[in-house]
C-alpha positions as CSV (number, residue, x, y, z in Angstrom):
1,X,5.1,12.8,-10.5
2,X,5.4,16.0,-12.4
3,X,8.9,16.6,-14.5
4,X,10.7,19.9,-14.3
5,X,13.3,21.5,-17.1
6,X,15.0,24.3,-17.6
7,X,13.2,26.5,-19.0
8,X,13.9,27.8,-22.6
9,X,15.8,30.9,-20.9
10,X,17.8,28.8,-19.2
11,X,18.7,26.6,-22.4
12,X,19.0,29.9,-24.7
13,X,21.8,30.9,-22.2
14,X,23.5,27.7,-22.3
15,X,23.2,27.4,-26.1
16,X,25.0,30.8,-26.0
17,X,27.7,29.7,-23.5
18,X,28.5,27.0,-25.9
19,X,28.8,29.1,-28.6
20,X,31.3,31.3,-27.0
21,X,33.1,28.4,-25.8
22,X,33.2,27.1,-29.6
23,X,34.3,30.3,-30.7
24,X,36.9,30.8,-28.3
25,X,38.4,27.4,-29.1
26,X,37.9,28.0,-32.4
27,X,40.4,31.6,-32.2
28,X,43.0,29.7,-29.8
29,X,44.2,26.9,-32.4
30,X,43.6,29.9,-35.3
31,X,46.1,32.6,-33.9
32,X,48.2,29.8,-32.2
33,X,49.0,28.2,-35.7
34,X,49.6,31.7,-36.9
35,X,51.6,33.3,-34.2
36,X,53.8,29.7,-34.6
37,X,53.8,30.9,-38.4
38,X,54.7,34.1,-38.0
39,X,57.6,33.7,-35.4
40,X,59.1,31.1,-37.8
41,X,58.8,33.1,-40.9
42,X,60.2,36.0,-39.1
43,X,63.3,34.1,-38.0
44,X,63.7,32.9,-41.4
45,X,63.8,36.3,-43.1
46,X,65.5,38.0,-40.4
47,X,68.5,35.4,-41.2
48,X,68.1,36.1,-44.8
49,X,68.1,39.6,-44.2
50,X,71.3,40.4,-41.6
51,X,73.0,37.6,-43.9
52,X,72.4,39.6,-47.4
53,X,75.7,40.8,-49.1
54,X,74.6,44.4,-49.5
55,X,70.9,46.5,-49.6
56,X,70.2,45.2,-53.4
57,X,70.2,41.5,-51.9
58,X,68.6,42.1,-48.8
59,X,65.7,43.9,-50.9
60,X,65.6,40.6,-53.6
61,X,65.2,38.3,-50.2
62,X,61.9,40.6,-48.7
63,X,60.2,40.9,-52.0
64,X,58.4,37.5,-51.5
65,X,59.0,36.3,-47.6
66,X,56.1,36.2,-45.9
67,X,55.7,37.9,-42.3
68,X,55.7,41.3,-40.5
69,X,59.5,41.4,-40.8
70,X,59.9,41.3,-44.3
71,X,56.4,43.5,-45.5
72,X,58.7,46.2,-42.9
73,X,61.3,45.8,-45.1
74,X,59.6,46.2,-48.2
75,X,58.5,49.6,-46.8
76,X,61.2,50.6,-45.5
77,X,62.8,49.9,-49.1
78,X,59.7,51.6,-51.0
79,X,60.2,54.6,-48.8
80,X,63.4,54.8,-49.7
81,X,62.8,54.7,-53.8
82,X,60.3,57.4,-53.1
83,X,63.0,59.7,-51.0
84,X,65.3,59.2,-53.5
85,X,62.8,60.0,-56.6
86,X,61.4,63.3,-54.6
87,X,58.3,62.7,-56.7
88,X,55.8,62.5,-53.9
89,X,55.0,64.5,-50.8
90,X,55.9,61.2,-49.1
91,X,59.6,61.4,-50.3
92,X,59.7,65.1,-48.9
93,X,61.2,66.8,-45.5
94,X,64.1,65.2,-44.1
95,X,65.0,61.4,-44.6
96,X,65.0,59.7,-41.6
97,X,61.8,61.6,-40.5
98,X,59.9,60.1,-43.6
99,X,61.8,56.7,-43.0
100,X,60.7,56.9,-39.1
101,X,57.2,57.9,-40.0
102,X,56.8,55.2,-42.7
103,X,58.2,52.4,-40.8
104,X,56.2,53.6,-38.1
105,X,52.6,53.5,-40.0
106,X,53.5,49.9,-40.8
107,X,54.4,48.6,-37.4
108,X,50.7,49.6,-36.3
109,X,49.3,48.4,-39.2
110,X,50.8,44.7,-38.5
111,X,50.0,45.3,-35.2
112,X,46.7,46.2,-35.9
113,X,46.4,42.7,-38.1
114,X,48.1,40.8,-35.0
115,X,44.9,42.0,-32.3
116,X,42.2,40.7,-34.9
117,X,40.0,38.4,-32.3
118,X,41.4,39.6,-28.9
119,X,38.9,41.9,-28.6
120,X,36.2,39.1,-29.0
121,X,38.2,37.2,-26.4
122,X,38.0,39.7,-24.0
123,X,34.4,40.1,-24.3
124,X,33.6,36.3,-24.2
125,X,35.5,36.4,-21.1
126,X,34.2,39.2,-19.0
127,X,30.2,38.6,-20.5
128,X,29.9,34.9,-20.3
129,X,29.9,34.7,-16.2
130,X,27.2,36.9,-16.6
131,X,25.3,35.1,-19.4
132,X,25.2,32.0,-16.9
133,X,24.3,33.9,-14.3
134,X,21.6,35.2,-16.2
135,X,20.7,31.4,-16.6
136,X,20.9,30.6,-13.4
137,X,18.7,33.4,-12.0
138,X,16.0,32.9,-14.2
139,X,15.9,28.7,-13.9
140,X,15.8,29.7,-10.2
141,X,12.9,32.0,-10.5
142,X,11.6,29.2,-12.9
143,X,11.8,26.3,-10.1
144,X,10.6,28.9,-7.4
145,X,7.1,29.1,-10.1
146,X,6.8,25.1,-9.9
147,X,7.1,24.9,-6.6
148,X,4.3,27.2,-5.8
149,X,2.1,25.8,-8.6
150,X,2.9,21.4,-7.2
151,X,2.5,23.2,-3.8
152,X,5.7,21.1,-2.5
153,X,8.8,21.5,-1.4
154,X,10.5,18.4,-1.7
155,X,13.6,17.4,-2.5
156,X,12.5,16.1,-5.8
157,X,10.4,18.8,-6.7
158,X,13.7,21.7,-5.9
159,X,16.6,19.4,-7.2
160,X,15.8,19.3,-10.6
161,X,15.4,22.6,-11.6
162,X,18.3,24.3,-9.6
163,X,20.9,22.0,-10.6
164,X,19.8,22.8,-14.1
165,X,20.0,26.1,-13.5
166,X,23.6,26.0,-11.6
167,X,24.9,24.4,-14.8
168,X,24.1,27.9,-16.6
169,X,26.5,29.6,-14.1
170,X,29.3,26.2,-14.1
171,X,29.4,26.6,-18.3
172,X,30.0,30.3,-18.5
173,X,32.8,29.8,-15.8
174,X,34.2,27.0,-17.7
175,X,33.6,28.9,-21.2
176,X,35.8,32.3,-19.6
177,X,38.5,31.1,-18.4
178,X,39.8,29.9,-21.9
179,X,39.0,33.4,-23.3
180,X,40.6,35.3,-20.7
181,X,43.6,33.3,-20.4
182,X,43.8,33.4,-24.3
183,X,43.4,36.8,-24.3
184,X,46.3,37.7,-21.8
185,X,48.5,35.6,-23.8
186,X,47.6,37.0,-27.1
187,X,48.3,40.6,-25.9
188,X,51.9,39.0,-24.3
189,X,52.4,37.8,-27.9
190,X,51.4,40.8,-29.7
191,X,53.6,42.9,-27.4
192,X,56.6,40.9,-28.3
193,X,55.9,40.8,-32.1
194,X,55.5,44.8,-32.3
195,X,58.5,45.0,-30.2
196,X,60.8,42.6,-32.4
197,X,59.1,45.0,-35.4
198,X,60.3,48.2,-34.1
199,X,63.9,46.9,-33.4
200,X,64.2,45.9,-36.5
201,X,62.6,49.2,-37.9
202,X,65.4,50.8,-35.8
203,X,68.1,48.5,-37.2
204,X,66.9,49.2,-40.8
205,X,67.0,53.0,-40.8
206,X,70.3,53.2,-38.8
207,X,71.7,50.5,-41.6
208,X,70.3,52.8,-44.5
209,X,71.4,55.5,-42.9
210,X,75.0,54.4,-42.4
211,X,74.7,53.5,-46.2
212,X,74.2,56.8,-47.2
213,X,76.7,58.1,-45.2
214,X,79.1,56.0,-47.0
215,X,78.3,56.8,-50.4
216,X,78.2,60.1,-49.9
């Protein structure tokens, strides 16, 4: 009896499909363990921060923290050295403007640094249905060949080579769904991290703001 396989289409697509899915797996536990990171060092430091005696100790607990929370602050307290100073064109124009606009630039830059890989995500998960489709379509058209070249119809002759081909289409299903459901629950994430950065970038100028008022 003649023996059918895939053919080398059909096994490209699924060597691809398992690349995706290895990828995909591979960015899930990555930017789980550092979302988990990040909320936890940004509780930290915001406890440190709201806790600190006056702006000098505040300052002292962001210079080394780690996380979005406290490279904010260390803008926010940059930008205010360079107000004070008047030395730059960044220190220019009116002070809560620059403070906004500074604080600002570094909320999308985190935010920028928190979307690394969701893109990928989101194109694993909308291409790789297609990619097994692809496979599946051509080990089709591949069994459709053999069949007209044995000159049978059989069972054994059609089973073969279809159900090869169906598992194209079954491992880019099962290689999307992770992506897309990673994806959607990255964005979530990312949404609530930029959020929690532009309360507190609200909270810090209105803080050095009342400051000033103060000491003036």
């Amino acid at each position: 009896m003649i023996q059918f396989s895939a053919s080398s289409a059909v096994n490209l697509a699924i060597t691809l499909l398992l690349l995706f899915s290895l990828v995909t797996w591979t960015l899930v536990f990555a930017k789980g363990w550092l979302q988990w990171k990040l909320h936890k060092d940004n509780a930290a430091f915001a406890k440190k921060f709201w806790h600190a005696a006056d702006l000098a100790s505040a300052e002292r607990a962001a210079k080394h923290a780690p996380g979005t929370l406290a490279e904010l602050a260390r803008q926010g307290f940059d930008t205010l050295r360079q107000i004070g100073q008047q030395a730059t064109l960044a220190g220019t124009g009116d002070r809560q403007a620059v403070m906004e606009r500074s604080l600002s630039q570094q909320v999308r830059k985190a935010q920028h640094k928190l979307e690394s890989g969701l893109m990928l995500l989101a194109s694993i998960g909308s291409t790789a249905p297609f990619v097994g489709l692809f496979g599946t379509v051509w080990g089709i058209m591949t069994a459709m060949e053999n069949i007209a070249r044995s000159g049978s119809s059989g069972l054994e002759v059609v089973a073969g080579p279809v159900g090869e081909a169906l598992l194209a289409t079954a491992i880019g299903i099962a290689a999307a769904i992770p992506a897309v459901l990673a994806y959607n629950y990255g964005v979530r994430v990312t949404r609530l991290s930029v959020a929690e950065m532009e309360r507190f970038a609200n909270d810090f100028m209105t803080l050095t703001c009342h400051q000033d008022a103060k000491q003036a």
